[in-house]
Each structure stands twice: as structure tokens, then as C-alpha cells.
VEXDREN-2710 file (C-alpha; in Angstrom, 1 decimal):
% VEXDREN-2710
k/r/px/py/pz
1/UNK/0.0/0.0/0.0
2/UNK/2.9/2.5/1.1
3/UNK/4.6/1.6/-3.1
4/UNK/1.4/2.7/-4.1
5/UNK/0.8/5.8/-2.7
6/UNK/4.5/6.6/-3.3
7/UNK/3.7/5.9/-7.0
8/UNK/0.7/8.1/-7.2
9/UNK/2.7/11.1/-5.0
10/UNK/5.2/11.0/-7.9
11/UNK/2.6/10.7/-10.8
12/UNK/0.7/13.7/-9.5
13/UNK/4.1/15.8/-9.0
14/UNK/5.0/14.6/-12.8
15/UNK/1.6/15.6/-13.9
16/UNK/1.3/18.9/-12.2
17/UNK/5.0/19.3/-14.1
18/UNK/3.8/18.3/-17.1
19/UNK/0.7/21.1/-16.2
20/UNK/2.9/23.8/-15.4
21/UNK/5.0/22.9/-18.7
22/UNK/2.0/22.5/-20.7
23/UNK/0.5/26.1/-19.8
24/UNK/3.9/28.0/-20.9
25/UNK/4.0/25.9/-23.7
26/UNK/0.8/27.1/-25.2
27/UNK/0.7/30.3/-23.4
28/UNK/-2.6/30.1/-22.1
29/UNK/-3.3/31.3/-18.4
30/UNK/-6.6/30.1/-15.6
31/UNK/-7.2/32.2/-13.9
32/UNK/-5.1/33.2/-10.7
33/UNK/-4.5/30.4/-8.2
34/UNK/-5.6/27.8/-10.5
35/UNK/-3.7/24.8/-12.2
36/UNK/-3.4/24.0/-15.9
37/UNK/-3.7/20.8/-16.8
38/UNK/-4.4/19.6/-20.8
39/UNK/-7.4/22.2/-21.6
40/UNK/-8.9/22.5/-18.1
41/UNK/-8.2/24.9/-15.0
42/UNK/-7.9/22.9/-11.3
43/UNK/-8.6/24.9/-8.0
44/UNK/-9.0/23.7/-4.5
45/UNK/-11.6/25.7/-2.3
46/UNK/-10.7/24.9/1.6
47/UNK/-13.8/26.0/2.8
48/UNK/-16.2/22.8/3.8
49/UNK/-19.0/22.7/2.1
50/UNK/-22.0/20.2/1.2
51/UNK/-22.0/18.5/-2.0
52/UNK/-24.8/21.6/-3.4
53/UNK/-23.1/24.4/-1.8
54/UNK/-20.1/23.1/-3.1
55/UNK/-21.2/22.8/-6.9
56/UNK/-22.3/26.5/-6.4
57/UNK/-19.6/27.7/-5.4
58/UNK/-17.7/26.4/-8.2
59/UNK/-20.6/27.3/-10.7
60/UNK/-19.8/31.3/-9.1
61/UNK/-16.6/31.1/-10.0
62/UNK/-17.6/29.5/-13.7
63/UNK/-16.9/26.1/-13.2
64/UNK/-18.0/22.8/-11.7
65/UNK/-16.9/20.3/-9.6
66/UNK/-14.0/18.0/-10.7
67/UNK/-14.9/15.4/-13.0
68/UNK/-11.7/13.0/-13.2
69/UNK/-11.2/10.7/-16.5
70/UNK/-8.3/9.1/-15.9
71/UNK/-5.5/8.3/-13.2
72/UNK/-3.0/11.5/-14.4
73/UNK/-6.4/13.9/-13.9
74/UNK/-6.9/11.4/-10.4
75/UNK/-3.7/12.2/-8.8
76/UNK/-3.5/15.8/-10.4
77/UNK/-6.5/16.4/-7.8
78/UNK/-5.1/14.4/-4.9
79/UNK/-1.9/16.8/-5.3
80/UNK/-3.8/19.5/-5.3
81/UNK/-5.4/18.8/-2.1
82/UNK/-2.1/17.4/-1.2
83/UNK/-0.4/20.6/-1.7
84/UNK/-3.2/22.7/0.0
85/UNK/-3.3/21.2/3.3
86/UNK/0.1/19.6/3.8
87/UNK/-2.2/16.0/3.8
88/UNK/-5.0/14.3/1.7
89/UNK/-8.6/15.3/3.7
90/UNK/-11.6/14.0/2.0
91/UNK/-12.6/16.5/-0.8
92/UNK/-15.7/16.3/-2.5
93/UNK/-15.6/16.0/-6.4
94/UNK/-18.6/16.1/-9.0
95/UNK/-19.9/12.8/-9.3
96/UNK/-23.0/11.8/-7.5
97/UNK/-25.9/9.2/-7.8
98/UNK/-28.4/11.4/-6.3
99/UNK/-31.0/11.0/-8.9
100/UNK/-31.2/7.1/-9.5
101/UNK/-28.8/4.7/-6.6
102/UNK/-25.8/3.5/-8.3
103/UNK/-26.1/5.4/-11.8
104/UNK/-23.4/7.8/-11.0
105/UNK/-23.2/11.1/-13.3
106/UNK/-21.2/14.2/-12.6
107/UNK/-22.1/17.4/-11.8
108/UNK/-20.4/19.0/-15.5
109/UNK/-22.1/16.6/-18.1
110/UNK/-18.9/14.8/-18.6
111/UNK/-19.4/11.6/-19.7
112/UNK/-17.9/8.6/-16.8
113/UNK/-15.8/6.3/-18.6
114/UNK/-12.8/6.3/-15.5
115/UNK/-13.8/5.0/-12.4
116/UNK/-11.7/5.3/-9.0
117/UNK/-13.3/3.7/-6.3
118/UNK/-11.6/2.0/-2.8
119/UNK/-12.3/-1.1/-1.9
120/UNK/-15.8/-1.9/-0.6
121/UNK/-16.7/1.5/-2.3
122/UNK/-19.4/3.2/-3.0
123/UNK/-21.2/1.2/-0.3
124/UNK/-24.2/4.0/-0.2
125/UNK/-24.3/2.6/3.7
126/UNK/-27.2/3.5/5.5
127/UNK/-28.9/4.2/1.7
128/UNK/-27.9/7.8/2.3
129/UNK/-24.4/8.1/0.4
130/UNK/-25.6/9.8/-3.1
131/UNK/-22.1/11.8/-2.8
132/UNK/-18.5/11.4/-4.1
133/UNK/-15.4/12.2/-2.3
134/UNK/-11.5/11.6/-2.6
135/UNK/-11.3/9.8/0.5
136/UNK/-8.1/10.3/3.3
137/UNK/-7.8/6.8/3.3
138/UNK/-6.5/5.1/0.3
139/UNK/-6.6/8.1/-1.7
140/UNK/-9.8/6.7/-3.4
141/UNK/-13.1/7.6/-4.1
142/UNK/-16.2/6.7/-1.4
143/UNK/-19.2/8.1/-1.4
144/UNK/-20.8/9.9/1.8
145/UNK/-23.7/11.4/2.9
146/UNK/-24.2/14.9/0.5
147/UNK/-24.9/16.8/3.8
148/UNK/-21.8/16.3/4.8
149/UNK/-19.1/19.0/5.0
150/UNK/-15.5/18.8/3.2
151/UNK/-12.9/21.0/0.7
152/UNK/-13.4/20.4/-2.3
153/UNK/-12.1/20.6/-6.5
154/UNK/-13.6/22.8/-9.2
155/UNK/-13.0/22.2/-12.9
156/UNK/-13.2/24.8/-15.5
157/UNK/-12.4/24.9/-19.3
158/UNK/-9.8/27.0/-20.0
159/UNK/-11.1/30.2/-22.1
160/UNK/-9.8/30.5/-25.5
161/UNK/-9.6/34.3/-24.8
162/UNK/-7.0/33.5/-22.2
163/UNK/-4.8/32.1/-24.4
164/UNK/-2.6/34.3/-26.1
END
């Protein structure tokens, strides 16, 4: 368990690299204190919010929660949150099964063809787990209860007016 998590510390460091590379490269800028990564901007909001308060905040600041589609966008997220609070926490991202149990759909329309889920996970225990997080634990997603309070990731397109 320790190799892994050593191999997806380094992955995410490469990949925020390859980011940072990527958005000198073709000299397009997100917006202050967010991350470039392929054609999408990355920020982590500290302040815990539920799962709705949480989309609307990122829907303020023209985005949406993080949809991940592949294990490079996975641990670009975790190093986010990573490099934010020192540790992983749980942070919500945008995927959710609120509207029909175990068809998951994120909050940005993206379609899901990556899945990331710990073991046992989702488990929707006590049927009230509609919600997806990037657990502490493993590193992994779990779902949890949408009331419940965390950081999370927004996810925005980067504006072709931005690039230069």
C-alpha cells in the first residue's frame, strides 16, 4: 500500500509538471490560483461545504466540480489537495448518484468512462451516500452522505480568450 501511494505522490508531481509545462507551452493562463492541466483549469476551495453548496460555489466562480477521466487527472487532484493542506482530507468532487442509486453522473455533463473507487466502495451505507469524495484513506473515491461537510475541487475549461 505504502509503493502505491509513493507511485501516485510522484505521478501527481510529474503531472502537475507536465501542467505547469503545458501552460507555458501554449501560453494560455486560468485564472489566478488555479492549475493548468491539458485544456482545463484545477482549483481547491478549503472552505467545507455540502456537496450543493459546493457545486455552487464552483458554478460562481464558472466552473464545476471536478470530473476525473483518468489516473493522471486522479492524482493531479489528490496533489492538489495534497499541496493545499500539507495531507489528503476528503474533498468532494462532482460525481453523484443522487437521482437514480448506483447510476453515478457528474455534476459538468462529462461523460464517466474512468472509475476510482476504494475497496468496498461506493457502499451508499445506511442508503444515504448519493455523494463522491476523494477519501483520506487510500486516496480513493467513497461516497458519503451529500450533507456532509469537506474541501473540495472545481474544474473549468480554460477560455480560449485567455490564451494568447
Amino acid at each position: 500500500m505504502a509503493h502505491l501511494r509513493l507511485l501516485f505522490t510522484l505521478c501527481g508531481i510529474l503531472a502537475l509538471t507536465q501542467a505547469r509545462q503545458t501552460e507555458s507551452e501554449k501560453n494560455c493562463n486560468c485564472p489566478k490560483g488555479w492549475t493548468l492541466l491539458d485544456k482545463y483549469c484545477y482549483i481547491y476551495q478549503h472552505d467545507p461545504r455540502s456537496f450543493s453548496d459546493a457545486e455552487s460555489v464552483c458554478n460562481v466562480i464558472g466552473g464545476n466540480l471536478v470530473s476525473i477521466n483518468s489516473r493522471k487527472e486522479n492524482a493531479v487532484v489528490v496533489e492538489l489537495i495534497r499541496e493545499a493542506e500539507g495531507s489528503v482530507v476528503d474533498a468532494w468532487i462532482g460525481l453523484h448518484d443522487a437521482i437514480e442509486e448506483g447510476e453515478f453522473v457528474w455534476t459538468d455533463g462529462e461523460v464517466l468512462n474512468f472509475r476510482f473507487f476504494g475497496s468496498g466502495q461506493p457502499d451508499n451505507d445506511n442508503g444515504n451516500e448519493d455523494c463522491v469524495e476523494i477519501a483520506a484513506s487510500g486516496e480513493m473515491w467513497a461516497d458519503d452522505q451529500c450533507s456532509g461537510l469537506h474541501p473540495f475541487v472545481c474544474i473549468r475549461p480554460v477560455n480560449k480568450k485567455e490564451c494568447h
